[in-house]
N, C-alpha and C positions, 0 to 999 in steps of 0.2 A: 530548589528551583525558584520560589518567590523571590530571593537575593535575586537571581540574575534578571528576573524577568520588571523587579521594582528595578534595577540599575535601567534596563532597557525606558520602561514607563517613566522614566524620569529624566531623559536625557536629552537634551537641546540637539540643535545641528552641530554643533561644535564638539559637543561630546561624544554623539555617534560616530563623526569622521575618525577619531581617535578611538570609536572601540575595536577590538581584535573581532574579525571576520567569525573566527571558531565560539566564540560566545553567543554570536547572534545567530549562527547558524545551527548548533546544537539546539539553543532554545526557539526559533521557530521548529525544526525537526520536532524536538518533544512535544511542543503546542500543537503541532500540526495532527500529528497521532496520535494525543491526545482527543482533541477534537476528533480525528475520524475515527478513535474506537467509538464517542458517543454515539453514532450516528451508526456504526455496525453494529451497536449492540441492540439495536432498533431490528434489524433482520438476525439476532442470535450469534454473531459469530465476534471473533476477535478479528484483527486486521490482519494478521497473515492469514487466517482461515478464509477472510475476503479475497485476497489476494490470487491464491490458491484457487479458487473457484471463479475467478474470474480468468484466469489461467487456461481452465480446464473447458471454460466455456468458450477461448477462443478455439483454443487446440485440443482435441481429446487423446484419451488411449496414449498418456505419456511416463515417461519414466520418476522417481521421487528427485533422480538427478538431475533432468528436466526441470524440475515446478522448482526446485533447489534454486537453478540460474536463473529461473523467467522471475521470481518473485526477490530474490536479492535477500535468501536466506538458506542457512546452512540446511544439512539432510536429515540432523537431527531434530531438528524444528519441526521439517516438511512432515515428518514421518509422522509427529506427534501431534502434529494438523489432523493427517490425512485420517487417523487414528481416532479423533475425534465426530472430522465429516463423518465418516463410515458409521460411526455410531449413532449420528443427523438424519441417516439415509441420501445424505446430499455425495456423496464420491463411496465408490466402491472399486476394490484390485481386483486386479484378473490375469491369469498367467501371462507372460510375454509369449507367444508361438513359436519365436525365434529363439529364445532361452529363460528355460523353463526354473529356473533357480530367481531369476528376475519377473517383478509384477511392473504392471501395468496400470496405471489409474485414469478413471474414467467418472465422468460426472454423470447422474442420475437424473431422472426427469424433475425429482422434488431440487437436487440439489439445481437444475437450470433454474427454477420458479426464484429460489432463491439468490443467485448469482443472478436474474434479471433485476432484483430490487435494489442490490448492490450495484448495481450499476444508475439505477435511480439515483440512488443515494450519494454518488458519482457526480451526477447531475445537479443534483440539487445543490452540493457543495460550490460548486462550479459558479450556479447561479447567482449563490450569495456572495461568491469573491465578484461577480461582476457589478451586482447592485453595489458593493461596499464601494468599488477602486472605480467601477467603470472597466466598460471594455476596454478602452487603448491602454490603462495601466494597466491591466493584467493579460495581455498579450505580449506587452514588455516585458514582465516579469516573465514570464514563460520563456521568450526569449535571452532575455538574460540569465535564468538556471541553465538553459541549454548549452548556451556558452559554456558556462561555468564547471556543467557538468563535461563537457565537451575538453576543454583546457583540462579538467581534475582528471582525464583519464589516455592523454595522450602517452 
């Protein structure tokens, strides 16, 4: 990763226009979560366990195939999240009513305490991309991933 990311550090406007898309966006992607595990591991958790919990803190009482699609990871992941919270105190299953072969998961009063800080942490990230760029540059940005994302998924 320092190759690509010394290739990036080191590149004029001439040479960016000419890099491939997929290289710059893998390594901010890695940078990016890299960076926000530092900042999770501040409230104990990995980034999908963030995720997961901020999930549960929008929507409760959901399915592992649920938090699967809300969080943009497989059920094998979810499961060995949820597997983890549970044992945080922060998310705990509970039968489905409707089918009882299927759980349900649900956030716990510690684990909301916890998903509040990560949302802090949310925040605070936030804050520092604005002192760095400034707001209109990073409302652009924002706008232009949307696009981007928008065009990647039509």
């Amino acid at each position: 990763m320092t190759d690509k990311l010394d290739l990036i550090k080191n590149s004029d406007e001439k040479s960016i226009e000419d890099m491939e898309l997929g290289l710059l966006l893998s390594t901010a992607f890695y940078s990016f979560t890299q960076y926000l595990n530092e900042y999770f591991e501040e409230a104990g958790l990995t980034l999908t366990q963030a995720r997961i919990l901020f999930t549960l803190g929008i929507k409760d009482n959901v399915s592992v195939d649920y938090l699967a699609e809300k969080t943009y990871s497989n059920k094998s992941i979810v499961t060995k999240s949820i597997k983890v919270l549970e044992q945080k105190g922060f998310a705990k299953k509970q039968i489905n009513p409707l089918d009882n072969r299927k759980k349900l998961i649900t956030i716990t009063d510690e684990g909301r305490k916890v998903q509040l800080k990560s949302q802090q942490i949310d925040l605070k990230i936030n804050e520092e991309l604005k002192e760095q760029y400034g707001l209109k540059e990073l409302i652009s940005f924002k706008k232009y991933l949307k696009k981007f994302i928008l065009i990647l998924n039509e």
